[in-house]
C-alpha positions as CSV (number, residue, x, y, z in Angstrom):
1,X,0.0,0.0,0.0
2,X,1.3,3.3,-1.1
3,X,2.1,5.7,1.9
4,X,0.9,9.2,1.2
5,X,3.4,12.1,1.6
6,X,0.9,15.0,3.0
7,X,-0.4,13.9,6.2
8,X,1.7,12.5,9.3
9,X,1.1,9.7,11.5
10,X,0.1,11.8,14.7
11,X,1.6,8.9,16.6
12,X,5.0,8.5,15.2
13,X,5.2,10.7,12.6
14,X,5.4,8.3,9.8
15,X,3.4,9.0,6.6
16,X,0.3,7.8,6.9
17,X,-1.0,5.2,4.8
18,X,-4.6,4.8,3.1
19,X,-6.0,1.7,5.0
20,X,-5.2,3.1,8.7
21,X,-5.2,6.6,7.9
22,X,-4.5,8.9,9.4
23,X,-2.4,6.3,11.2
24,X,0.8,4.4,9.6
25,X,-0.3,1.6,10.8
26,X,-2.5,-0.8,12.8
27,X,-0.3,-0.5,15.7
28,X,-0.5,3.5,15.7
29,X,-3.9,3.1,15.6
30,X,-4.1,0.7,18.3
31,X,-1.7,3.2,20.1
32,X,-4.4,6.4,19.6
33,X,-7.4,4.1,20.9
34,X,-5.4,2.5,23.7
35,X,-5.0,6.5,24.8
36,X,-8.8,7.1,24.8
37,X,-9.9,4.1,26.3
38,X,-7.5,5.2,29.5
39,X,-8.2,8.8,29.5
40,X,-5.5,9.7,28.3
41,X,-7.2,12.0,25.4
42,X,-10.2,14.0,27.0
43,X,-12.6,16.5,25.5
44,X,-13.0,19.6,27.4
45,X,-16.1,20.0,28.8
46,X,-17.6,23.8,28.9
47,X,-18.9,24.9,32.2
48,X,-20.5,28.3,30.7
49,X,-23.8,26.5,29.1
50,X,-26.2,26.2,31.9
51,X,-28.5,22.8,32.0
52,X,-31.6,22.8,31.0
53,X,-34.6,22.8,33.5
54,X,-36.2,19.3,34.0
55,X,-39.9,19.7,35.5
56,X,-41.8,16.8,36.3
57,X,-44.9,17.7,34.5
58,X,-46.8,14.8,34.6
C-alpha cells in the first residue's frame, strides 16, 4: 500500500497510509485508541452553558 506524503502519522510521525489513515499503521492506531480508552485524550467539557430545567410535569 502506497504511503501518502501529505499527512503524518500523529503517533509517530510516519506518513500515513490509506487503509489506517490517518495512522501508519494498525499499531498507531491501536496506540491512539489505547490512549482514549484510558483517559488519556479528554474533550473539554464547557462549564459556561447552563442545563436545562427538567420539571416533572406529569
Amino acid at each position: 500500500m502506497p504511503a501518502t506524503t501529505q499527512k503524518k502519522c500523529p503517533i509517530c510521525g510516519k506518513p500515513a497510509v490509506e487503509e489506517f489513515k490517518p495512522f501508519c499503521s494498525k499499531r498507531c492506531a491501536d496506540v491512539d485508541l489505547n490512549r482514549w480508552l484510558t483517559g488519556n485524550y479528554v474533550i473539554p467539557a464547557r462549564d459556561d452553558e447552563p442545563l436545562p430545567d427538567i420539571d416533572d410535569e406529569n
